[in-house]
C-alpha positions in Angstrom: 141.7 157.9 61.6 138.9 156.1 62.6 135.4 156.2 63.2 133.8 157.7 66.2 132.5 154.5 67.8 128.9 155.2 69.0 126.7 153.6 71.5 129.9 151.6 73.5 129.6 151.9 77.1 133.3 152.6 78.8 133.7 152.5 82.8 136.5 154.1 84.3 138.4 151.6 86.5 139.6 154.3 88.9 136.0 156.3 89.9 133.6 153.4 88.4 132.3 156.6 85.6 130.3 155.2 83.2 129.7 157.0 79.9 130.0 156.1 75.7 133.3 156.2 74.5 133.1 159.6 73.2 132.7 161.2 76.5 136.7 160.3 77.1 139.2 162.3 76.0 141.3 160.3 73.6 144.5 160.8 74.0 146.8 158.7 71.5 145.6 157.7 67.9 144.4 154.6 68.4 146.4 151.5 67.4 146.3 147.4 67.2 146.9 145.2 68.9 146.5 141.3 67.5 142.9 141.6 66.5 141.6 144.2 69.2 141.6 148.0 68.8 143.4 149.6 72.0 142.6 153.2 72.2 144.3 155.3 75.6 141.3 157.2 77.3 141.8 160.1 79.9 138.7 160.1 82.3 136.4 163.6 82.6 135.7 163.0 86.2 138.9 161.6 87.8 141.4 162.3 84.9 142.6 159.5 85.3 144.3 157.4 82.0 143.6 153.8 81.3 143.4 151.8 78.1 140.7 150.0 76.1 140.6 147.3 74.1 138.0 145.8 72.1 137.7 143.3 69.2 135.8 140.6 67.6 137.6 137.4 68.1 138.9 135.3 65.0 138.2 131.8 66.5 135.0 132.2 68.2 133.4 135.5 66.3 132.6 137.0 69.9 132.9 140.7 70.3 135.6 140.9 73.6 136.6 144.3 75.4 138.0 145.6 78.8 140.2 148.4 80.5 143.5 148.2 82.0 144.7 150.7 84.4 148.2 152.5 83.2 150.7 153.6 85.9 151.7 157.2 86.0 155.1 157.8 84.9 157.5 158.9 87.8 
């Protein structure tokens, strides 16, 4: 499991709620993916479910991260 990441800002990209990371409910372990760490958030206002990533790049040693919207499942 791993740490509780403090401090990292998350927006939703549904409502536009900003809050730390914490404030999401996590709802898968969170796995890899090439170097970032993907982690599937569920947001407290809109409950809505999106993904964030967020690494340190290999190449250039700059810290990266962003959300992607997932579709609901029919």
């Amino acid at each position: 499991m791993l740490k509780r990441e403090v401090g990292r800002v998350v927006k939703c990209p549904y409502c536009g709620f900003e809050a730390d990371v914490n404030s999401f409910k996590l709802l898968r372990e969170p796995w890899r993916f090439r170097f970032y760490t993907v982690r599937m958030l569920e947001c407290p206002r809109c409950h809505k479910v999106f993904n964030y990533y967020f690494g340190i790049s290999p190449r250039s040693g700059k810290r990266s991260e962003y959300v992607i919207r997932i579709k609901p499942k029919k």
